[in-house]
C-alpha positions as CSV (number, residue, x, y, z in Angstrom):
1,X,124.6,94.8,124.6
2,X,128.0,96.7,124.0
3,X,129.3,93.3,124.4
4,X,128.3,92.8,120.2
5,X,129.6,94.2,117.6
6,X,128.2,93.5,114.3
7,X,130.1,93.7,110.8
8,X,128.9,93.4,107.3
9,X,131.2,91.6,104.9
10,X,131.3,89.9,101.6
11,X,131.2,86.1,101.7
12,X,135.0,85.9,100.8
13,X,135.6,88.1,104.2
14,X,132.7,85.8,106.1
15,X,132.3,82.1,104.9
16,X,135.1,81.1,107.0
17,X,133.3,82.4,110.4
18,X,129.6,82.0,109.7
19,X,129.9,78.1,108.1
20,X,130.4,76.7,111.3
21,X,127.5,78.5,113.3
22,X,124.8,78.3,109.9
23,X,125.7,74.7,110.2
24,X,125.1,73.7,113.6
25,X,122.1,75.3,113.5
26,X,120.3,74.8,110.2
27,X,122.0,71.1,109.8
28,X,122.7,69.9,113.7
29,X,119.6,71.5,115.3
30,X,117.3,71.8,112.6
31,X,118.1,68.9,110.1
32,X,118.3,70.6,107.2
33,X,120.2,69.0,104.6
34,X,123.6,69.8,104.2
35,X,123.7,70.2,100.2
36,X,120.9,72.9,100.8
37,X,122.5,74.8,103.5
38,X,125.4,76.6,101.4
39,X,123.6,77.5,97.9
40,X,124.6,79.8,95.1
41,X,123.1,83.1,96.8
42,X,126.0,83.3,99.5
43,X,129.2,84.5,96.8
44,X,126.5,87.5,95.9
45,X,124.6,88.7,99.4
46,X,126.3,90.6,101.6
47,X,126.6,89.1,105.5
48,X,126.1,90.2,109.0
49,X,128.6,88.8,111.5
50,X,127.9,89.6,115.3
51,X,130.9,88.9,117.2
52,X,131.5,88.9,121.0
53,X,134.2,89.8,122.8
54,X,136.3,87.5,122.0
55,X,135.7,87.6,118.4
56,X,133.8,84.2,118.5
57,X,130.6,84.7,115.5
58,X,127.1,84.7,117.6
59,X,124.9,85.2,115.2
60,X,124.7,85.1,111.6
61,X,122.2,86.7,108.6
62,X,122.5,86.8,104.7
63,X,121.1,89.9,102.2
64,X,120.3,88.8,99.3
65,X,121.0,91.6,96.3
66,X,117.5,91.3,95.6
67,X,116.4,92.2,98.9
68,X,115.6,88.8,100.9
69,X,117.1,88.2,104.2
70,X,117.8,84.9,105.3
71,X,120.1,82.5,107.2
72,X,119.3,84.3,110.0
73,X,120.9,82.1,112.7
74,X,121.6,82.8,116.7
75,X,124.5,80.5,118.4
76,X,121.8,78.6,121.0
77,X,123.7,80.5,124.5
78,X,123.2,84.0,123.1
79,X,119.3,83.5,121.8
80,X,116.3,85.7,123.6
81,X,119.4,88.3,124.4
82,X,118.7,90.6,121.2
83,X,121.3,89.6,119.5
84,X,119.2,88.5,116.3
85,X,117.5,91.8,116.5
86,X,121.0,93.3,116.1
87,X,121.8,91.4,112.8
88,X,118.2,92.0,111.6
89,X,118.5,95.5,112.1
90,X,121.9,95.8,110.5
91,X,120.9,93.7,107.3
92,X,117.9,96.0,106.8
93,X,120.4,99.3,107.3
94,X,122.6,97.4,104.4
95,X,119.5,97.3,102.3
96,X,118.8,100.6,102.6
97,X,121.9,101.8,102.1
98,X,121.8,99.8,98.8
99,X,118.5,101.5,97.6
100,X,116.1,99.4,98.3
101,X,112.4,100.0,99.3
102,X,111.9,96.9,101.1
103,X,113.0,94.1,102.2
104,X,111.3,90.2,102.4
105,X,111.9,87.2,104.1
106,X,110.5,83.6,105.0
107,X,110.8,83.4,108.5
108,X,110.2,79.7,110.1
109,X,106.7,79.7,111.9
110,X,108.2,80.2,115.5
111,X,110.4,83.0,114.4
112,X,106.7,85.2,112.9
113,X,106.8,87.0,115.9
114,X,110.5,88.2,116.3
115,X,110.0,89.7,112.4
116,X,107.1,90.8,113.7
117,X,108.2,93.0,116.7
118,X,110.9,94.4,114.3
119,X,108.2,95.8,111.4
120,X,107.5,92.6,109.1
121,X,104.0,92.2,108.1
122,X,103.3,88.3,107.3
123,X,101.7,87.7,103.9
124,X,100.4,84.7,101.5
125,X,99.9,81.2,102.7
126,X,102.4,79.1,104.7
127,X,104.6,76.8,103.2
128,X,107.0,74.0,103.5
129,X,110.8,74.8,103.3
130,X,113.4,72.4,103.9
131,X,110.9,70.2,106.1
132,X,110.1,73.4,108.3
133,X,106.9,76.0,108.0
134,X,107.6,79.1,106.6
135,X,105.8,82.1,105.8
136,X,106.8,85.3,103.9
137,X,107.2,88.5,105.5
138,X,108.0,91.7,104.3
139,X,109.2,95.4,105.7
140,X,109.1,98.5,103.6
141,X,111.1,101.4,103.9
142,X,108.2,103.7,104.8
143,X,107.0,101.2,107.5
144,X,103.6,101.1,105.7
């Protein structure tokens, strides 16, 4: 997938580009609610962009400074083509880079096993977020 090019940026640098995608699929697809979809935690997390060749923004995902990943989003035509993998992968990188021992997420019931097949071990009890099931997940650095 050379095709992809992933960038981290500040949300100054990235609210612009990931709004539109973050809200087509939380809001459009998923019917979140639009006062929950852009929340205090963007201004401080750092973001992954994936762009294609044309620059257009594929895929989103959010790091939060306290080590939760989330608004982890895939425009519909590029899902099942790794490019969620490739945003996952470069969120965790950030948070290592930043120190951190591990990172945690709640991942939506039918994404468990895409966390899953990128080292997340699900924990605790599932639970109700924004209408959908989540459960949390976590990944250390040593992979234990």
């Amino acid at each position: 997938m050379t095709d992809i090019n992933v960038l981290i940026l500040d949300w100054d640098a990235a609210a612009a580009r990931a709004m539109p995608l973050r809200e087509r699929v939380f809001v459009v697809e998923q019917g979140v609610p639009a006062e929950m979809e852009l929340d205090e935690f963007d201004p401080v997390s750092c973001h992954a962009l994936a762009l294609d060749a044309g620059q257009a923004v594929v895929a989103t995902g959010r790091l939060l400074p306290d080590g939760h990943i989330g608004r982890m989003a895939v425009d519909a035509a590029w899902r099942g083509r790794g490019v969620g993998g490739r945003v996952l992968e470069a969120l965790v990188s950030a948070a290592w880079a930043r120190g951190m021992d591990e990172v945690l997420l709640n991942a939506q019931v039918d994404a468990i096993a895409f966390y899953l097949r990128h080292g997340f071990m699900a924990e605790g009890e599932f639970f109700m977020e924004a209408g959908i099931r989540h459960r949390a997940m976590r990944r250390s650095r040593s992979g234990a």
